[in-house]
C-alpha positions in Angstrom: -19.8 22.3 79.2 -16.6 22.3 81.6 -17.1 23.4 85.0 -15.8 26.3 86.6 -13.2 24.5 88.8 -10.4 26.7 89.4 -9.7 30.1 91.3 -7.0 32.3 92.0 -7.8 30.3 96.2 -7.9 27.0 94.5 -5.2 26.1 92.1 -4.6 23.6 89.9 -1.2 21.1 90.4 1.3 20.6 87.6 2.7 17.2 86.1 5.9 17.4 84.5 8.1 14.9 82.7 12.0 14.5 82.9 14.3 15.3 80.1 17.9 14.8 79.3 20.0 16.7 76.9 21.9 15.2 74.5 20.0 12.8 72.2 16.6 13.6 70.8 14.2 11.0 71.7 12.4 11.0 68.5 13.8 10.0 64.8 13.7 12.3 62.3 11.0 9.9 60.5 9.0 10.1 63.4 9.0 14.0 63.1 8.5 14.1 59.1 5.2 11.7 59.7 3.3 14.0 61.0 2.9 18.2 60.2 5.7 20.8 61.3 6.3 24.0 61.3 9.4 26.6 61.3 10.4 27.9 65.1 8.5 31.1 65.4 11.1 32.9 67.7 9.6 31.6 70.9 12.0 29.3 72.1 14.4 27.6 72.8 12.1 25.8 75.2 14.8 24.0 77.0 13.7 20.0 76.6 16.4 18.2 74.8 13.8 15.1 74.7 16.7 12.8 75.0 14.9 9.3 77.1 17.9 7.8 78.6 17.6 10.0 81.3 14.2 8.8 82.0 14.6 4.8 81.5 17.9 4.9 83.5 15.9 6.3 87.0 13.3 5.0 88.8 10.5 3.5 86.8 6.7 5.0 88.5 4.3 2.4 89.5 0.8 2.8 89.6 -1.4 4.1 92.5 -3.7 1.3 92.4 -0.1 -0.5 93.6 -0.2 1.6 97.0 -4.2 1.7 97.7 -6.3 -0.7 100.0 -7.2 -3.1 98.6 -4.7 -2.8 96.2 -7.0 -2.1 92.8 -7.5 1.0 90.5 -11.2 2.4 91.1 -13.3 3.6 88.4 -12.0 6.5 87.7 -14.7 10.0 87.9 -14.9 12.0 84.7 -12.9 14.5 86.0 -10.1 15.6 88.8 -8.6 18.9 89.4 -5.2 19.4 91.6 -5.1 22.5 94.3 -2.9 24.5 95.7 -0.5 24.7 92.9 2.2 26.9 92.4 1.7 30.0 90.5 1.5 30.5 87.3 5.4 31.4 85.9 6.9 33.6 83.3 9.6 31.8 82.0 10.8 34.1 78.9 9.3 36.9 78.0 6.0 38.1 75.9 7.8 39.1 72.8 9.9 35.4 73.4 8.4 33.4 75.5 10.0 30.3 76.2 13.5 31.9 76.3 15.7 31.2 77.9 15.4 27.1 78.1 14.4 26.9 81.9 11.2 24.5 81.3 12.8 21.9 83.2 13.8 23.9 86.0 10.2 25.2 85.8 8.2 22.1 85.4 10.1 19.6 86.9 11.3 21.2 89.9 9.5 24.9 90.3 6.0 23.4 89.3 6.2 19.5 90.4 8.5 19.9 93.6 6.4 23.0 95.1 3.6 21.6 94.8 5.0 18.0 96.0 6.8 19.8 98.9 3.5 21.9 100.1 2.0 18.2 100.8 2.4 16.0 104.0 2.8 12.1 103.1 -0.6 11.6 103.6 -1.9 14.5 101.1 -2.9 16.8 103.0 -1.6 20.4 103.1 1.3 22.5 104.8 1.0 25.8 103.0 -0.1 27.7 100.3 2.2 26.5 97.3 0.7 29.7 95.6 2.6 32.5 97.5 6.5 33.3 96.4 7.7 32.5 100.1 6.2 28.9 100.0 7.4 27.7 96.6 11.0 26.9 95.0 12.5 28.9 92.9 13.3 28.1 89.3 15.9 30.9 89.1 17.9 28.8 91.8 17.7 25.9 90.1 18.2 26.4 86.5 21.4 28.5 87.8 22.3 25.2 89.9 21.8 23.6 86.5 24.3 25.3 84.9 26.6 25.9 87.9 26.5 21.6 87.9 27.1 21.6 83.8 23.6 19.7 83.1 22.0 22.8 81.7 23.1 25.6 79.5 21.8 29.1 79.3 19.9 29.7 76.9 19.7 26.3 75.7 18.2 23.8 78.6 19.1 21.0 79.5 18.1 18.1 81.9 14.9 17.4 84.1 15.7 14.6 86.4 19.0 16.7 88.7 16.3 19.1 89.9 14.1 16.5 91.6 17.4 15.0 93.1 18.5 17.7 94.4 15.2 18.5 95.7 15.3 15.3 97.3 18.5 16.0 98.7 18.8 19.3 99.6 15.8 21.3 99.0 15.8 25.2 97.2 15.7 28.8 98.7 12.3 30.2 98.2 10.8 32.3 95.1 10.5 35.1 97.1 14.4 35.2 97.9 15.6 34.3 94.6 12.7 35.6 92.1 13.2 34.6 88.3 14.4 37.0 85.6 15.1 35.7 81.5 18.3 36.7 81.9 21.4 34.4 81.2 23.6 36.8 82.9 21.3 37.0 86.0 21.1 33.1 86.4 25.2 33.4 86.6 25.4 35.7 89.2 23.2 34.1 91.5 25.5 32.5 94.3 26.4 28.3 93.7 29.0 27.5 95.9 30.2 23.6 97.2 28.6 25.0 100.5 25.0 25.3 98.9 23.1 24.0 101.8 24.6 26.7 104.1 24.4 29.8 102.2 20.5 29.0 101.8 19.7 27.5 105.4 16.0 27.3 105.1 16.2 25.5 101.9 15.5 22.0 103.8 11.9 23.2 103.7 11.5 22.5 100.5 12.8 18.7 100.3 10.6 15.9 98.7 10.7 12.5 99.2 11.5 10.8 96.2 10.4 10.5 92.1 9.6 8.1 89.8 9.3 8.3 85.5 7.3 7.0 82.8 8.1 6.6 79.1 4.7 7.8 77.6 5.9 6.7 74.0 5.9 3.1 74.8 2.1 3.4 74.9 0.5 6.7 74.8 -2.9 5.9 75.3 -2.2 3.9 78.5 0.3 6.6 79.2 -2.7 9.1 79.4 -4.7 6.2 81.5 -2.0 6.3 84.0 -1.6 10.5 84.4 -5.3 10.4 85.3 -5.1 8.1 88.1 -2.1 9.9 89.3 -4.2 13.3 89.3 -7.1 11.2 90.6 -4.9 10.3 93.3 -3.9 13.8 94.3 -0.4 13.4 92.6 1.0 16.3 90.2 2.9 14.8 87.0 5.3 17.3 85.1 5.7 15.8 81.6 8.6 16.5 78.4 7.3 16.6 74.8 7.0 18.4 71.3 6.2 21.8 70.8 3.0 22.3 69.3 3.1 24.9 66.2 1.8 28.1 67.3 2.3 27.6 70.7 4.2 30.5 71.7 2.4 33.1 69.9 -0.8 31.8 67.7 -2.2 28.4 69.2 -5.0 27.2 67.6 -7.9 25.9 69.5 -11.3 23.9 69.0 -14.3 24.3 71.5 -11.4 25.4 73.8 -9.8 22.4 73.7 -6.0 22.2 71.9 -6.4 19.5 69.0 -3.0 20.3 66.9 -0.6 17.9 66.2 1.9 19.3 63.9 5.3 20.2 65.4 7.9 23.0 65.7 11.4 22.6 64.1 14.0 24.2 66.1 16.9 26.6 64.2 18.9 22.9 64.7 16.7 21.4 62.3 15.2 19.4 65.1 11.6 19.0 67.0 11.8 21.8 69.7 11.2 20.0 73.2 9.3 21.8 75.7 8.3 20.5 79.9 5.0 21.6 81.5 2.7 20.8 84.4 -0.4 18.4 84.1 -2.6 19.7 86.6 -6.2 18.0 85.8 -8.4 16.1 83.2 -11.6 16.3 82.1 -13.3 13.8 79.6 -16.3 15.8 78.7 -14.3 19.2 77.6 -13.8 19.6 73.6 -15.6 18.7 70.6 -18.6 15.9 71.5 -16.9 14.0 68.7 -13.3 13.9 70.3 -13.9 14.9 73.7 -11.8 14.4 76.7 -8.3 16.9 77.8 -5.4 17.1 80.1 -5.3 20.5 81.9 -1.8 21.8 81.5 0.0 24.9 83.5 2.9 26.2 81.0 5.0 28.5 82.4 4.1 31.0 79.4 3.1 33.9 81.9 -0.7 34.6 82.7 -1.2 36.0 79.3 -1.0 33.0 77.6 -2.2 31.2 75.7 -4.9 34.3 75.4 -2.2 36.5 73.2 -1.6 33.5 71.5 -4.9 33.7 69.6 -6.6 31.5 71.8 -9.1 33.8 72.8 -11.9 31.0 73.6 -10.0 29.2 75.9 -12.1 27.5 78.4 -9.0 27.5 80.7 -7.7 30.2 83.3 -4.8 32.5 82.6 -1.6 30.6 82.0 -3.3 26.8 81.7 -4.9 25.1 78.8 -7.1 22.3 77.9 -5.1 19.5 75.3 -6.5 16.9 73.8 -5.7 13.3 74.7 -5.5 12.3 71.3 -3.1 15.4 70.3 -1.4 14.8 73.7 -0.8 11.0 72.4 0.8 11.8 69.7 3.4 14.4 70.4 4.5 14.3 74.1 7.4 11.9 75.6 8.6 11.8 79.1 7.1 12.0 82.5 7.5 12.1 85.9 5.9 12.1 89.0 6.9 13.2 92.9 6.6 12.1 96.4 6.1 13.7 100.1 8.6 13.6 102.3 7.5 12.0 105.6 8.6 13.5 108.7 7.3 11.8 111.4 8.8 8.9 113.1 7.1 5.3 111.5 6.5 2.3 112.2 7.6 -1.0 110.7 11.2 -2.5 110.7 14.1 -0.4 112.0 17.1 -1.5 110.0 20.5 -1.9 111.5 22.9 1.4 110.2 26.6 1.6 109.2 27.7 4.1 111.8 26.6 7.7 111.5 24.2 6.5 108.8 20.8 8.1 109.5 18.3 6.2 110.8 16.5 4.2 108.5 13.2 1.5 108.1 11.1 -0.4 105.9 7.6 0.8 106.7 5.7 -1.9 104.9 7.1 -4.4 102.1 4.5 -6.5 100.4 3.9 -8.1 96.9 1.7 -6.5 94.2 0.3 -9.0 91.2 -1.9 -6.4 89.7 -4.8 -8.4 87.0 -3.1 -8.3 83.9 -2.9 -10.7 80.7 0.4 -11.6 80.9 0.8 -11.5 85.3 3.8 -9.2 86.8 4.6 -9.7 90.6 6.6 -6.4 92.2 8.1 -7.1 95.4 7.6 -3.9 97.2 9.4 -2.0 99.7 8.6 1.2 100.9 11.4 3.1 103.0 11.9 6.2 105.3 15.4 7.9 105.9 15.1 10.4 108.8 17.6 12.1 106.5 18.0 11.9 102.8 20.6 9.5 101.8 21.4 8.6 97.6 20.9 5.0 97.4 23.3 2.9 95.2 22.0 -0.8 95.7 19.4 -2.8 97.3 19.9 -6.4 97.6 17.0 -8.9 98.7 17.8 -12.9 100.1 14.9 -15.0 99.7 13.5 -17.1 103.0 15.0 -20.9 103.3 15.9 -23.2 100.7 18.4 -22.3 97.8 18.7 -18.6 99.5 19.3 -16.6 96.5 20.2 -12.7 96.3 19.1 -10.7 93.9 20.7 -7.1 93.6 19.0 -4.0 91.5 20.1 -0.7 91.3 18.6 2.8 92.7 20.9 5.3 92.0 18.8 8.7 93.4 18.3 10.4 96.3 15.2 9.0 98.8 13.9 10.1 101.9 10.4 8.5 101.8 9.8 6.6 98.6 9.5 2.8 97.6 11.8 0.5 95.5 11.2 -3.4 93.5 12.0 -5.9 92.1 10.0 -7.4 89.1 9.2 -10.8 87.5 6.9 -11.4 84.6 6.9 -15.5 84.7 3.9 -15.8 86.6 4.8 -16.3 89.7 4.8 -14.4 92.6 8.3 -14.4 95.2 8.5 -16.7 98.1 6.4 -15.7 101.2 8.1 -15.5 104.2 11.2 -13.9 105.8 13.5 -11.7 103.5 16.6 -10.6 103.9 17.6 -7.0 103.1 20.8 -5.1 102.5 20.9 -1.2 101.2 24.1 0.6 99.7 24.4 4.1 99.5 26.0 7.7 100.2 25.1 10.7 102.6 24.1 13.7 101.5 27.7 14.6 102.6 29.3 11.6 100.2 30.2 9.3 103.1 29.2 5.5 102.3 26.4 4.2 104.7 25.0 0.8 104.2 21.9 -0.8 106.1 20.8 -4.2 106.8 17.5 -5.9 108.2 15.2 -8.9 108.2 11.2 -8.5 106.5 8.4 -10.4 106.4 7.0 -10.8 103.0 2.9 -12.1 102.2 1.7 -13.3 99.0 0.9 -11.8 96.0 -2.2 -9.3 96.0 -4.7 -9.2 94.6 -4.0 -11.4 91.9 -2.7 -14.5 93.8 0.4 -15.9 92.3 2.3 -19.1 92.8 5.7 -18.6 94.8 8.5 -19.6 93.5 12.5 -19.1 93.8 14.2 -16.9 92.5 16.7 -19.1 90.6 17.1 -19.4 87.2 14.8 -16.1 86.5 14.6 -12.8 84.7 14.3 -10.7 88.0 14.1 -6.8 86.8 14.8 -3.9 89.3 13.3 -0.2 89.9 14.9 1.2 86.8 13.7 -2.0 84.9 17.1 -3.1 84.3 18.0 -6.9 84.8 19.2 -7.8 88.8 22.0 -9.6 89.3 21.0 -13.3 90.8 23.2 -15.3 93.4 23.4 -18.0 95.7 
């Protein structure tokens, strides 16, 4: 049996995936493989399941990459995130999931109040749970369309909401609550001034995010989402919508097992963004056991008027397979604090008026793998957000190559990398380091500093140049190599 884990004073966190709005991420073969189902009036959801958005930012590594020593633990059975956000109503009960403001929800309501509501170090500023201490998805999904990534009541986009959490921050729920309401989201105010017509909106800034393509390998994808939540890290996540979901979900032993789909009124898998918020492998049938706890953002009520009336989860979560979770979900993303306190490790030199900025640690990560990857990491702090363009690394002595990788999203506290999968590790020694980017006002800044770099841990590589490799970025794109 499950254990009684969660309260209305101890709440569960969300994981939600990024999504982008234009092309669907799955084939039409892919969605006539497995069973489907007409749209029973509940949506549109508002996840476009397009995954350019998501291979184009910042690609998540593992925890195991940040730990000491720098390994993956066994993992316990289970792990349940706090402090969450409440649970949200995003349409209504006759139509819920109308209008499409999952992303908005998920991504930046569910996944940046609860990231926000953590120090750097995990622990906890506030009560995510109470209106004043969480971000409202009104404000953003109105931001959305007021920026042209997201239509009313159609969706759109997932990834813009963490960025501009990252940047700017949100007024509270409590000033801007949420109503389904296409003319309300209009009239609330967007101006170019945004930052000064909400002044306490800094409050709510992150420190960075990162994605993950579950589709290139589901059950590893699942691995990875319970070591996040193992690690106290919320993952919001982009996927099909289950049939029934909206108004008659099926369930087994309390546990979601469906896998057949909804096809939107375009003749297309409707795409829906939720909150993972805990796991437990012992939930479900003793066959097929094991489930991702996922907060929707369905209302309280659900998925209990849905027909699910032996759910083993509270009001507004439910339990889902890992084998139905597998096969029908997408995208994902996860968040990080923003630091505020000064660090340590090495102050780089600023273009003027450029905030201040360091490299708290940069070290290499070989994790134990068949075919051996080395990431050279850096992690940085901005004592104000900046959106960082390019970061370009010179390796110590000899030949003194450059290689240049792309970042392209806002950071405050965060890490980037660069990547190479020919077995070796990069040279030990010092580095060279040279970071392009904007102000959250659109000025250029641009940063430069010297880093000493260790070997390769914990799987000990053999350092090597640079030249004449494949040398992959943060996004996972190819870095531009020169002398």
């Amino acid at each position: 049996m499950p254990r009684s884990l969660i309260t209305e004073d101890r709440k569960i966190h969300f994981i939600v995936v990024p999504l982008v709005a234009t092309v669907l991420l799955a084939s039409a073969g892919a969605a006539s493989a497995q069973g489907h189902c007409t749209d029973d009036g509940s949506g549109p959801y508002g996840s476009l399941l397009d995954h350019r958005e998501f291979d184009q930012a910042v690609q998540a590594l593992p925890p195991a990459a940040f730990l000491a020593p720098r390994t993956q633990p066994p993992l316990p059975s289970h792990a349940y995130l706090y402090n969450l956000p409440a649970v949200s109503e995003q349409g209504t009960p006759a139509s819920p999931g109308s209008p499409g403001s999952c992303e908005a929800q998920s991504f930046g309501y569910g996944l940046g109040s609860y990231t926000a509501a953590r120090r750097a170090d995990g622990s906890l500023k506030w009560s995510a749970a109470l209106a004043d201490n969480s971000v409202s998805p009104a404000y953003l999904f109105a931001w959305g369309m007021f920026s042209r990534f997201a239509q009313c009541p159609k969706g759109g986009k997932a990834l813009p909401y963490l960025n501009h959490l990252v940047g700017f921050g949100a007024p509270t729920r409590a000033h801007i609550p949420y109503q389904p309401d296409c003319s309300y989201f209009s009239a609330i105010q967007q101006q170019a001034n945004f930052p000064d017509d909400y002044p306490a909106m800094k409050r709510f800034r992150i420190g960075s995010y990162a994605t993950f393509n579950i589709r290139n390998d589901p059950h590893a994808a699942v691995q990875r989402i319970k070591e996040y939540l193992a690690n106290g890290q919320a993952v919001a996540f982009s996927g099909h919508v289950l049939c029934g979901y909206g108004k008659n979900l099926p369930m087994q032993h309390g546990v979601i097992y469906e896998t057949s789909i909804t096809i939107g009124a375009n003749g297309k898998p409707a795409g829906h963004g939720q909150l993972v918020v805990g796991y437990d492998d012992d939930v479900g049938i003793p066959s097929d056991s094991g489930a991702l706890l996922i907060q929707n953002s369905f209302g309280t009520a659900w998925p209990a008027s849905a027909g699910a009336t032996h759910s083993l989860a509270p009001p507004g979560k439910a339990y889902w397979s890992y084998n139905s979770f597998e096969q029908t979900q997408f995208l994902a993303a996860v968040a990080y604090a923003r630091a505020l306190r000064r660090p340590t490790g090495v102050m780089l030199s600023g273009s003027p008026d450029a905030p201040p900025g360091w490299i708290t640690q940069a070290f290499q990560w070989a994790p134990d793998d068949p075919s051996p990857t080395a990431h050279f990491i850096l992690m940085h702090f901005f004592q104000e957000p900046v959106h960082l363009s390019h970061i370009s690394l010179t390796e110590p002595g000899g030949q003194m190559i450059t290689a240049t990788g792309n970042y392209d999203q806002n950071i405050s506290t965060g890490y980037s990398y660069l990547s190479r999968t020919d077995g070796n590790a990069f040279l030990s020694g010092m580095w060279a380091v040279s970071l392009q980017g904007t102000d959250m006002n659109g000025n250029s800044v641009s940063y430069t500093g010297s880093i000493q770099v260790g070997q390769a841990e914990p799987n000990s590589l053999p350092g090597a140049s640079m030249s004449g490799q494949i040398i992959t970025d943060s996004t996972g794109a190819v870095a531009q190599l020169s002398p």
